[in-house]
C-alpha positions in Angstrom: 112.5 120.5 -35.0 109.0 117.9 -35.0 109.8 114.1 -35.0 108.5 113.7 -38.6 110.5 116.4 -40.4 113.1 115.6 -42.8 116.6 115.8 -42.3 117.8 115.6 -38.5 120.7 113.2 -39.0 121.1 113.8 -42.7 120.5 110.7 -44.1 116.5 111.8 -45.3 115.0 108.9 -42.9 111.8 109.9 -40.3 112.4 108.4 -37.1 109.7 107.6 -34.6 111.0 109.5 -30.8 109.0 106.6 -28.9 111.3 103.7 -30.5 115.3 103.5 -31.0 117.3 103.5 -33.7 118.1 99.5 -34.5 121.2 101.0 -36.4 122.4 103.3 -33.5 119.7 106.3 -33.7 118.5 107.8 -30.6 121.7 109.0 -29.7 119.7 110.3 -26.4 120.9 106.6 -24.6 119.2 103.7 -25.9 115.3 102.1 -25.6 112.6 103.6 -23.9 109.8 103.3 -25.8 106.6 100.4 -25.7 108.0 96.9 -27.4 107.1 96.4 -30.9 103.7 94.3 -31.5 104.6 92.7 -35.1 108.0 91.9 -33.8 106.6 89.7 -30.7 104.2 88.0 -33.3 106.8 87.5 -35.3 109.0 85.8 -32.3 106.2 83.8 -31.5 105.6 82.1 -35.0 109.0 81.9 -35.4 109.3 79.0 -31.7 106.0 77.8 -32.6 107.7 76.9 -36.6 110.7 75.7 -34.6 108.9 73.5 -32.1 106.6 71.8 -34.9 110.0 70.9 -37.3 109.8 74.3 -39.1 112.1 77.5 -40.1 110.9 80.6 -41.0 112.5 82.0 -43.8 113.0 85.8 -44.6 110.9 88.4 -46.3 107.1 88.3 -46.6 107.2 84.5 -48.2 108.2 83.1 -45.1 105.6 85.2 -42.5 102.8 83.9 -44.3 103.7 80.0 -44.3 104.5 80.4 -40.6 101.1 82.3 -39.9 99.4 79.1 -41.8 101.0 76.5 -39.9 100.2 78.0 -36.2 96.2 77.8 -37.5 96.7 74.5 -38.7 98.6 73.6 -35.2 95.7 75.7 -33.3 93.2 73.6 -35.3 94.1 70.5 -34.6 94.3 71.0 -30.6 90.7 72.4 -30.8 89.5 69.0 -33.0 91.2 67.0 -30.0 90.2 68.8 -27.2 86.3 68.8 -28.9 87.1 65.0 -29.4 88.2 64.3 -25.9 85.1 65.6 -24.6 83.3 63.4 -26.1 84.4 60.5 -23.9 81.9 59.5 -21.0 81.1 56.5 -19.0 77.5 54.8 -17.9 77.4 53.0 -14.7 76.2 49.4 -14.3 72.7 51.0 -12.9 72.4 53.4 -15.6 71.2 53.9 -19.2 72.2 56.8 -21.4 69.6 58.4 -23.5 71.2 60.1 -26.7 69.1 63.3 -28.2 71.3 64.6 -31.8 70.6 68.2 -32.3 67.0 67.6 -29.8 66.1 64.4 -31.6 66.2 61.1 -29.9 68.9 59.0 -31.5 69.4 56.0 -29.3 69.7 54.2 -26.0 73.6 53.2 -24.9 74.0 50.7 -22.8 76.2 50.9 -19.4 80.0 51.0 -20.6 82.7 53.4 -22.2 80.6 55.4 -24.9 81.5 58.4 -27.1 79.4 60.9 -28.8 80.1 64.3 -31.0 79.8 67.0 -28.4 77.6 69.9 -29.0 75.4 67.9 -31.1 74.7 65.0 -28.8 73.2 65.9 -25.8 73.3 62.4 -23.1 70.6 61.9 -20.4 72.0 59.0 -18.1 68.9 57.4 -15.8 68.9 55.5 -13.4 66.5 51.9 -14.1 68.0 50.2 -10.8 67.0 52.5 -8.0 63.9 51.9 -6.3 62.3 55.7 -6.0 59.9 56.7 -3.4 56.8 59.0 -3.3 55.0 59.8 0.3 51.1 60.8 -0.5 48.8 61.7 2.8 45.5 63.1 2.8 42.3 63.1 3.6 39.6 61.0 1.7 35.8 60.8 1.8 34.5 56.5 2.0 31.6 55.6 0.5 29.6 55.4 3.6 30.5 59.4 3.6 33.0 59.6 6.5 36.6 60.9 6.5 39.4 58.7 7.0 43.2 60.1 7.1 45.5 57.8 4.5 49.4 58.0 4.6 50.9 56.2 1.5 54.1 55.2 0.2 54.4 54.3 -3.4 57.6 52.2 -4.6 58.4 52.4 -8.4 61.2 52.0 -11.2 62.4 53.5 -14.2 61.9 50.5 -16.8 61.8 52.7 -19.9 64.7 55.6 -19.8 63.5 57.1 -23.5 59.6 57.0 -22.2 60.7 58.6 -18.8 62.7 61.8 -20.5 60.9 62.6 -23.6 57.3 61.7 -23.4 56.3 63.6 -19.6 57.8 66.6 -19.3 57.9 66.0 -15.3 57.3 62.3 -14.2 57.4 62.3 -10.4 54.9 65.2 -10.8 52.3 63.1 -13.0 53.3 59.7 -10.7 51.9 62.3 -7.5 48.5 63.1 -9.5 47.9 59.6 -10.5 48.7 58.5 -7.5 45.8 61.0 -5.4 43.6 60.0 -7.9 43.8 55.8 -8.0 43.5 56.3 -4.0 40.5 58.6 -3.8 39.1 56.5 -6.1 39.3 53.3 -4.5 38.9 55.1 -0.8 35.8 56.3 -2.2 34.3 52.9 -2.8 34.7 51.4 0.3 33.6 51.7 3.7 35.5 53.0 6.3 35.5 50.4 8.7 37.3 48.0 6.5 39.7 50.6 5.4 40.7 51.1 9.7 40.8 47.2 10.2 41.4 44.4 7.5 41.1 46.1 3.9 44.7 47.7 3.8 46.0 45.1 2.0 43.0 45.1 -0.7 43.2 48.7 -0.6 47.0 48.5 -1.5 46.7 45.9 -4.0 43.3 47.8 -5.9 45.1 51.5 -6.1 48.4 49.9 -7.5 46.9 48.2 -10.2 44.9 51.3 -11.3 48.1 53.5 -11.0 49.7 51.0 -13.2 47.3 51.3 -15.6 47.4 55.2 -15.3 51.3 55.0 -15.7 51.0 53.0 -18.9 48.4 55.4 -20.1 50.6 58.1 -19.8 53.4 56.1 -20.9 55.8 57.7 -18.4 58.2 54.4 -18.2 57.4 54.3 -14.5 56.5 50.9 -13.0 55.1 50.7 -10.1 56.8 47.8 -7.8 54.6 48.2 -4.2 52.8 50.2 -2.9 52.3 50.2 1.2 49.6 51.8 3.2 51.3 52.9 6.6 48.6 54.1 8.1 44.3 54.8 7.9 43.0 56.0 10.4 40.1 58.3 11.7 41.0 62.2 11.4 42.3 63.4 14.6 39.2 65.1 16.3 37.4 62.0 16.3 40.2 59.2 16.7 39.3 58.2 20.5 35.8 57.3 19.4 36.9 55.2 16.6 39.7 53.6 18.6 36.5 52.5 20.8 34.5 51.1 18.4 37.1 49.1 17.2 38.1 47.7 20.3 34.6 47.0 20.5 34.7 45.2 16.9 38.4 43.3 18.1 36.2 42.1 21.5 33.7 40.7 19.2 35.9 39.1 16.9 37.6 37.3 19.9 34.6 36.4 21.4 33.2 34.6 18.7 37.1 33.1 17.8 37.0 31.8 21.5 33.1 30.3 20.5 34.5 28.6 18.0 37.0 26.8 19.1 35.0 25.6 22.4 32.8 24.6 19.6 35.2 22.7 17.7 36.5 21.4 21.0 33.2 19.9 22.2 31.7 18.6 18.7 34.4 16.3 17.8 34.5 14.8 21.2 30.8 14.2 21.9 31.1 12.8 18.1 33.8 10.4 19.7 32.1 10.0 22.7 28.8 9.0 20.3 31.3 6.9 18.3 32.6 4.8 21.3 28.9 4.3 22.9 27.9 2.4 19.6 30.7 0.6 19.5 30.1 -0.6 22.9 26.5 -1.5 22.3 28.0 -3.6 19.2 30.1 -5.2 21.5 27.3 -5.8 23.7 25.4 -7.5 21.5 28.1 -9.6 19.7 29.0 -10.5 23.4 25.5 -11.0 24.2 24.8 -13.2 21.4 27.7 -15.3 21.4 26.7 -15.9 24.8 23.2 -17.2 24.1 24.7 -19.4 21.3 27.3 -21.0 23.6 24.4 -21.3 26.5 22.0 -23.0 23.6 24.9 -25.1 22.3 26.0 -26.1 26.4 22.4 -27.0 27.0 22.1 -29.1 24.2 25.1 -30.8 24.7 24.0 -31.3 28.8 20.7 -32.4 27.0 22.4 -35.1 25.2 24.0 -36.2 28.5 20.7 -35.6 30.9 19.0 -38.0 28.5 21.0 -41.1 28.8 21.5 -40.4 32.6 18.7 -38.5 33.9 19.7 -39.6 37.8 23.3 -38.6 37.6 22.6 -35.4 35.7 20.3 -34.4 37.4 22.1 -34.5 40.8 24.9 -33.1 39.2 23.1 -30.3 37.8 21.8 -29.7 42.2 25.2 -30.0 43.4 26.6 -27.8 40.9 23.7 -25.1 41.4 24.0 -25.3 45.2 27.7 -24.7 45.0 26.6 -21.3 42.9 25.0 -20.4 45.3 26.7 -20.8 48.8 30.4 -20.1 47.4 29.1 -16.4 47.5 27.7 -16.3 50.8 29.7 -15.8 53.7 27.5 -17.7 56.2 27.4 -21.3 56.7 24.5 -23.4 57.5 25.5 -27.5 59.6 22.8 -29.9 59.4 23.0 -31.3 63.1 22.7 -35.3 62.6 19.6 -36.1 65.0 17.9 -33.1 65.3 15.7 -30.7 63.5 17.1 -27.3 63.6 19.6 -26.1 61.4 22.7 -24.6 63.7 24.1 -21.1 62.2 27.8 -20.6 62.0 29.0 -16.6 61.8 31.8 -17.4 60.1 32.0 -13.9 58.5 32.1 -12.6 61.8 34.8 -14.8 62.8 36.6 -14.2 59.8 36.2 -10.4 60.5 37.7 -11.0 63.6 40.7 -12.3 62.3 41.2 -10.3 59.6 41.3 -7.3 61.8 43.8 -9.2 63.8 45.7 -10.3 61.0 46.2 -6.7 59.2 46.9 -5.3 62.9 49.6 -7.4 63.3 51.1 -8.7 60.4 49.9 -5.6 58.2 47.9 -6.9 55.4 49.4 -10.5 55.1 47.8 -13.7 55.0 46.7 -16.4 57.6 49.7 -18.3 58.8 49.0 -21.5 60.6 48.5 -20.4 63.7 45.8 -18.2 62.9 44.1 -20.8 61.2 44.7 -23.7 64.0 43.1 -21.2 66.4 40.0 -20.3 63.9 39.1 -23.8 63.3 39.6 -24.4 67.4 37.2 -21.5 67.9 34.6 -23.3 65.0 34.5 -26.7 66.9 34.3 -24.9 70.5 31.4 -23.4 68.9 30.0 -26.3 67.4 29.9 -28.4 70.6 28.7 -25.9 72.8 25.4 -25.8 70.4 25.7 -29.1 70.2 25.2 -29.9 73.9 22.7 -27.2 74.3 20.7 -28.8 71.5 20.7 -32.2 73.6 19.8 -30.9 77.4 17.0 -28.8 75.3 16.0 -32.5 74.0 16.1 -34.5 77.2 14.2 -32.0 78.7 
């Protein structure tokens, strides 16, 4: 007999084969069949009502207010859950930049911040980190030679909103700009003061003008430094240039050595000029102070000579012939009686005993005993001229 046919266990009901009988069918020994799907729904509800304060009651009424409640319940965890993601924090360093449904909308500041998710999208930048770009190439001077130039450009994010809306790829345009301010300064100016003492003006000149291409472009970039590592000749060519600018450092030093000889030797023959007309000032102050005091002295022996002319005037002999013989080691004895003049070497005699003196006492004076045989010595002297001078008369 099919499963669907009437009659079976007499009571007119169709019975499914796959499921039991709840009220004892199936006699052929209980459940076998695939659980029931409404029935675990229905179970489901029924803990979810029970959880949430709840009870299910019977017949169709009470399946749909359960059904309601679990998509309210369902609901409400999806509104958190969307909420909760929401939640996001900007560091110290950072600023947020807020775009609502792909239209800017604001600028947060660093803090705990919350926006709808899904319809805010948040772009956090960095403005604190300094950011490097490397740039090397080769550039053509102005006097139309080739120098190699290896550059390192510093810069900051100052303006977050200008940095992710208005260039679509800022490090990109800062690498363009960048070429372009150096070829253009490179290109007006020479190459030997790009290999010696122009890298700093060469630094300073291509920042400014990529400063100005920056806020052209309005990027948001500022540029902080920029440092030129190295320019030099390319490589084929480098031990010739390395030559000539040793040759260029040999001058320099040359003419720094000059220079300071120079500066050496100018201010002292200037002092040495100085000090030579001071002198001759002196000189002449000394000179004439000396003629006054010599006019006023011979007044003043004037004034003396003329109310004594005897006196003064054998004063003014003695004083002369004093002058003149205090000087002058010999000594000259008028011998009373006679006509010639007798000649005493007393330097001779005093050489004598000097020589003496510093061999034996080394380098001190005279004592007395020296002196008593010196003036023995003298008198000897003097009588044996003496008596010679007489016998030469009597004769």
């Amino acid at each position: 007999m099919a499963w669907n046919e009437p009659g079976g266990n007499g009571d007119g009901n169709n019975h499914d084969p796959w499921s039991g009988d709840k009220r004892g069918g199936n006699r052929g020994g209980g459940d076998q069949g695939p659980p029931d799907l409404d029935e675990a729904l229905r179970k489901l509800q029924d803990r979810l009502n029970g959880i949430f304060g709840k009870t299910g009651g019977g017949g169709g009424g009470g399946g749909g207010t359960s059904g309601s409640g679990f998509v309210w319940v369902l609901l409400a965890v999806v509104v958190i859950g969307w909420a909760a993601m929401g939640f996001y924090t900007v560091d110290q360093q950072e600023r947020g930049v807020v775009l609502r449904l792909g239209k800017y909308y604001e600028t947060v500041n660093p803090g705990l911040q919350w926006n709808p998710p899904l319809i805010d999208e948040v772009t956090k930048v960095n403005t604190t980190r300094v950011r490097t770009h490397d740039h090397r190439a080769l550039m053509l001077t102005e006097d139309e030679n080739i120098v190699d130039i290896d550059m390192t450009v510093q810069y900051l994010v100052t303006d977050p909103k200008a940095y992710r809306l208005n260039v679509r790829d800022p490090e990109n345009s800062l690498a363009h700009a960048a070429e372009s301010a150096l070829r253009q300064v490179v290109g007006s100016s020479e190459m030997h003061s790009l290999l010696t003492e122009g890298r700093e003006a060469l630094a300073i000149a291509v920042q400014q003008r990529l400063q100005n291409y920056m806020q052209t472009y309005s990027t948001g970039l500022n540029i902080s430094k920029i440092n030129v590592k190295n320019a030099q000749a390319p490589t084929q060519v480098q031990d010739a240039f390395d030559d000539v600018i040793k040759a260029r450092e040999d001058e320099q030093r040359v003419k720094n050595e000059a220079e300071a000889y120079a500066n050496g030797i100018v201010p002292e023959a200037r002092g040495e000029a100085q000090r030579m007309l001071e002198e001759a000032n002196a000189y002449r102050e000394e000179v004439t102070a000396r003629a006054e005091g010599e006019t006023k002295r011979f007044l003043a022996l004037l004034g003396e000579y003329q109310k004594a002319p005897e006196v003064t005037r054998e004063r003014l002999y003695l004083d002369t012939m004093q002058s003149v013989f205090e000087k002058n080691p010999k000594v000259l004895v008028d011998v009373q009686g006679g006509n010639n003049m007798m000649y005493l070497p007393l330097d001779k005699l005093m050489q004598n005993s000097t020589e003496r003196r510093e061999a034996a006492r080394g380098g001190q004076r005279l004592d007395e005993q020296s002196m008593r045989d010196l003036t023995d010595r003298v008198v000897d002297e003097l009588r044996q001229r003496q008596s010679t001078t007489t016998r030469r008369e009597g004769r």
